[in-house]
C-alpha positions as MATLAB code, in Angstrom:
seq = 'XXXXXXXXXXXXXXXXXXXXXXXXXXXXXXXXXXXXXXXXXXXXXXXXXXXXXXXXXXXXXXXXXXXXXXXXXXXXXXXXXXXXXXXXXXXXXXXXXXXXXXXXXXXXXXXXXXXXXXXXXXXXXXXXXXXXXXXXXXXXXXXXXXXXXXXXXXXXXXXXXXXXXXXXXXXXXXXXXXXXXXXXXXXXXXXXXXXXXXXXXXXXXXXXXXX';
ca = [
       0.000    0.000    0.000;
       2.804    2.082    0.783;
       4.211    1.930   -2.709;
       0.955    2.469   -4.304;
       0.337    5.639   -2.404;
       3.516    7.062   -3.383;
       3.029    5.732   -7.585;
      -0.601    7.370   -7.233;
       0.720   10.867   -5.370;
       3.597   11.487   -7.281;
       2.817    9.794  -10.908;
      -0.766   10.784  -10.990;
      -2.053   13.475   -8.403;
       1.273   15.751   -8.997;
       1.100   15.916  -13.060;
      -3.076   15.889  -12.695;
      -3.307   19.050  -10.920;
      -0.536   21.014  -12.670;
      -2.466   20.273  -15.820;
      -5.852   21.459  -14.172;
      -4.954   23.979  -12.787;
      -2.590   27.002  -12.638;
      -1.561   26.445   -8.738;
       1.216   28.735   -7.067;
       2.373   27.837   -3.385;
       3.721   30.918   -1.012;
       5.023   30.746    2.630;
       7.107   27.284    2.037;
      10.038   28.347    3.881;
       8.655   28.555    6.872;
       8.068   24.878    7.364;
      11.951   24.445    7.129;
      12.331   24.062   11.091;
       8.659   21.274   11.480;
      10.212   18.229   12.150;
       9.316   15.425   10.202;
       9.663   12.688   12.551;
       7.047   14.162   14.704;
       3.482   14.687   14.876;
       1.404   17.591   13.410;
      -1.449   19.074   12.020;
      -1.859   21.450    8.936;
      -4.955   23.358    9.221;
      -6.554   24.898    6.256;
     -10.137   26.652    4.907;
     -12.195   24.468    3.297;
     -13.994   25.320   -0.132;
     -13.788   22.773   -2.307;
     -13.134   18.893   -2.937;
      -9.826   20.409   -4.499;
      -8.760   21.571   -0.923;
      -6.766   18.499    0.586;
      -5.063   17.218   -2.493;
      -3.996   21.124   -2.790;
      -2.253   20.707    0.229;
      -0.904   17.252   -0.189;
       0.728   18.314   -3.545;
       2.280   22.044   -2.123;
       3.121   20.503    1.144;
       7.146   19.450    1.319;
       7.060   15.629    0.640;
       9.397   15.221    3.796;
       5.884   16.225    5.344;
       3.317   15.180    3.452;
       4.530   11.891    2.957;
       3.403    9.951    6.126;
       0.475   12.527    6.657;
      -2.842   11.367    7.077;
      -6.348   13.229    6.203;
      -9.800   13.739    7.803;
     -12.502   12.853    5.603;
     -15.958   13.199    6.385;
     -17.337    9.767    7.006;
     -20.992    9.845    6.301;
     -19.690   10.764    2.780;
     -16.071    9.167    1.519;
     -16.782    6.218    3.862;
     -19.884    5.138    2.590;
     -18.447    2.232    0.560;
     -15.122    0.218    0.205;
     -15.506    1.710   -3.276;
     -16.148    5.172   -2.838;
     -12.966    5.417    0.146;
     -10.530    3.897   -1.636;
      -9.353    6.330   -4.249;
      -9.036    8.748   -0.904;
      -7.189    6.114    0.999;
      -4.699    5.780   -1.511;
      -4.095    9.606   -2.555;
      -4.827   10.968    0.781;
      -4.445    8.662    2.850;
      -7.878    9.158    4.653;
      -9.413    8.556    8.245;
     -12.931    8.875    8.664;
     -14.209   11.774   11.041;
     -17.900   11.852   12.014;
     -19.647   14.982   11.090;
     -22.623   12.996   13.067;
     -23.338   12.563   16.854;
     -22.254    9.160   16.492;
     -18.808    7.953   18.133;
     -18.230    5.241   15.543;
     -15.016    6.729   14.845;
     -14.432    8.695   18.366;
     -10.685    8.529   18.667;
      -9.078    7.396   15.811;
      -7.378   11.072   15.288;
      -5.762   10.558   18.607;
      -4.522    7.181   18.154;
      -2.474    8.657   14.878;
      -0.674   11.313   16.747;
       0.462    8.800   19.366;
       1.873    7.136   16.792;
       3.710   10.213   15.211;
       1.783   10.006   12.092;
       0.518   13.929   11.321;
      -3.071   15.347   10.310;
      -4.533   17.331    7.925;
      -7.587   18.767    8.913;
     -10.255   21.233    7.681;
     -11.417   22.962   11.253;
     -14.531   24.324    9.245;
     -15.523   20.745    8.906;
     -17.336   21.078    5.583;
     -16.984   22.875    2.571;
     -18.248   26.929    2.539;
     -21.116   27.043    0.509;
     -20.207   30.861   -0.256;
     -16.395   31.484   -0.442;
     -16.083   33.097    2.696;
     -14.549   31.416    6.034;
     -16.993   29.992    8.539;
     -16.435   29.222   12.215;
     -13.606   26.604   13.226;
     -14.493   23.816   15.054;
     -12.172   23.020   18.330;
     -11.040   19.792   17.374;
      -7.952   20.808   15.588;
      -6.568   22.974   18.927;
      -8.349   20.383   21.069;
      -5.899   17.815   19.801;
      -2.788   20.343   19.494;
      -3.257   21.169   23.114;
      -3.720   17.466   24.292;
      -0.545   16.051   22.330;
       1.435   19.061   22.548;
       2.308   19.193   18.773;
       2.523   22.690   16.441;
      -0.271   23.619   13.710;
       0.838   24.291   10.422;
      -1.485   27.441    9.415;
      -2.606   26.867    5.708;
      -4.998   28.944    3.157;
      -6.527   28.147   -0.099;
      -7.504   30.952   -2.451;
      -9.824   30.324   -5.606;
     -10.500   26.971   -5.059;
     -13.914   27.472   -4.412;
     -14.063   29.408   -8.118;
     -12.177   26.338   -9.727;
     -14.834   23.728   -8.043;
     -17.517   25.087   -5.971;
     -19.802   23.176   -3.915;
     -22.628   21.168   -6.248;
     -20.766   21.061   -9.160;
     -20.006   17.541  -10.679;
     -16.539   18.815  -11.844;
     -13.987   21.835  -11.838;
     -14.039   24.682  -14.471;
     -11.591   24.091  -17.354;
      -8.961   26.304  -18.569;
      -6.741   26.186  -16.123;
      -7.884   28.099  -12.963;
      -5.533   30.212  -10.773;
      -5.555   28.724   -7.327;
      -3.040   29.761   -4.382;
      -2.228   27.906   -1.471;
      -0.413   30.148    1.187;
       1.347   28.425    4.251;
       1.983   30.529    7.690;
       4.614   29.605   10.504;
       3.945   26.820   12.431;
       1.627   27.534   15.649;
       2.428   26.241   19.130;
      -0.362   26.239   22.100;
       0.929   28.370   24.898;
       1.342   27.514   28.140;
      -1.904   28.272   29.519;
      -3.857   28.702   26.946;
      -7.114   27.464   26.524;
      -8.699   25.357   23.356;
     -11.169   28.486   22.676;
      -8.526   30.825   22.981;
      -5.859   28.737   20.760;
      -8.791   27.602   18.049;
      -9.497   31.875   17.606;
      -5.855   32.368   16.924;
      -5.978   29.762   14.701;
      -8.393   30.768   12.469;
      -7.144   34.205   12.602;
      -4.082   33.371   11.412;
      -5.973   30.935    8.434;
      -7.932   34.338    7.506;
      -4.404   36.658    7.515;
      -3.348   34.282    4.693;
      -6.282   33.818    3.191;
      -6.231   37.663    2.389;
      -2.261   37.662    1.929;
      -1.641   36.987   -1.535;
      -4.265   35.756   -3.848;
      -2.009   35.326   -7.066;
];
């Protein structure tokens, strides 16, 4: 599985989106000092199906290699069929958007292994552009395992593919994916507290560059 993931990431999801669309990644540099052997999270908005496979491709592959992604369970998970493409590229748990506790852990159990997280803190896609409210799950978990957030923010993705169309617009739509210095919970502070600076510092680069 692991050599599949890397054939299907590097030999298919890389070239695909390059050739969709006209993607720029700022703000690299400052994930020169996350270490990789550790556990983290990379937090981003959340407009479109585009979103994670944005960040797997723009992400370092020292990072993004062992990282695994949140996926809405009630949707991806529905079938064997429908989760494994996700599996494979993104290399998927399932997260309950429900008030079921089917899954009711699972995120933990990967960061006491040292495996990082993506995760979309709005928990589904905007259905108007704009940033909605973050849930605490993200800082929850940061503050419990004592592990940094990567700050991340998508621009135009929601133009290439909004919500309840069946596929993106062609010609080549400019999307930007702009990554902020790792976050750290500070002594003290609380998972409100640390979830509103989170988000604040999502929104900062979401209105940083936009080309």
């Amino acid at each position: 599985m692991r050599v599949s993931k890397f054939v299907a990431r590097w030999l298919f999801l890389k070239p695909a989106l390059t050739t969709q669309l006209s993607l720029r990644a700022h703000g690299r540099d400052e994930l020169n000092q996350v270490d990789q052997k550790r556990a983290f999270i990379v937090a981003s908005n959340h407009t479109s199906h585009l979103d994670g496979v944005i960040v797997m491709k723009e992400l370092p592959w020292r990072l993004a290699r062992r990282i695994s992604t949140a996926s809405a369970a009630d949707f991806w998970f529905k079938s064997r069929l429908r989760s494994l493409p996700v599996r494979i590229l993104m290399n998927t748990f399932p997260v309950e958007r429900s008030e079921t506790n089917r899954h009711k852990g699972l995120a933990g159990q990967l960061l006491e292994n040292n495996i990082p997280l993506m995760i979309m803190p709005e928990g589904s896609r905007s259905r108007t552009g704009a940033m909605g409210k973050f849930k605490p799950g993200a800082a929850a978990l940061a503050i419990k395992y004592d592990i940094p957030i990567i700050p991340a923010a998508i621009v135009g993705a929601f133009e290439a593919w909004p919500p309840g169309k069946k596929m993106w617009k062609a010609g080549r739509p400019k999307v930007t994916i702009n990554f902020g210095k790792p976050l750290s919970p500070k002594p003290g502070e609380t998972v409100e507290q640390f979830n509103k600076r989170l988000r604040s510092a999502v929104a900062k680069l979401y209105n940083q560059k936009r080309t």
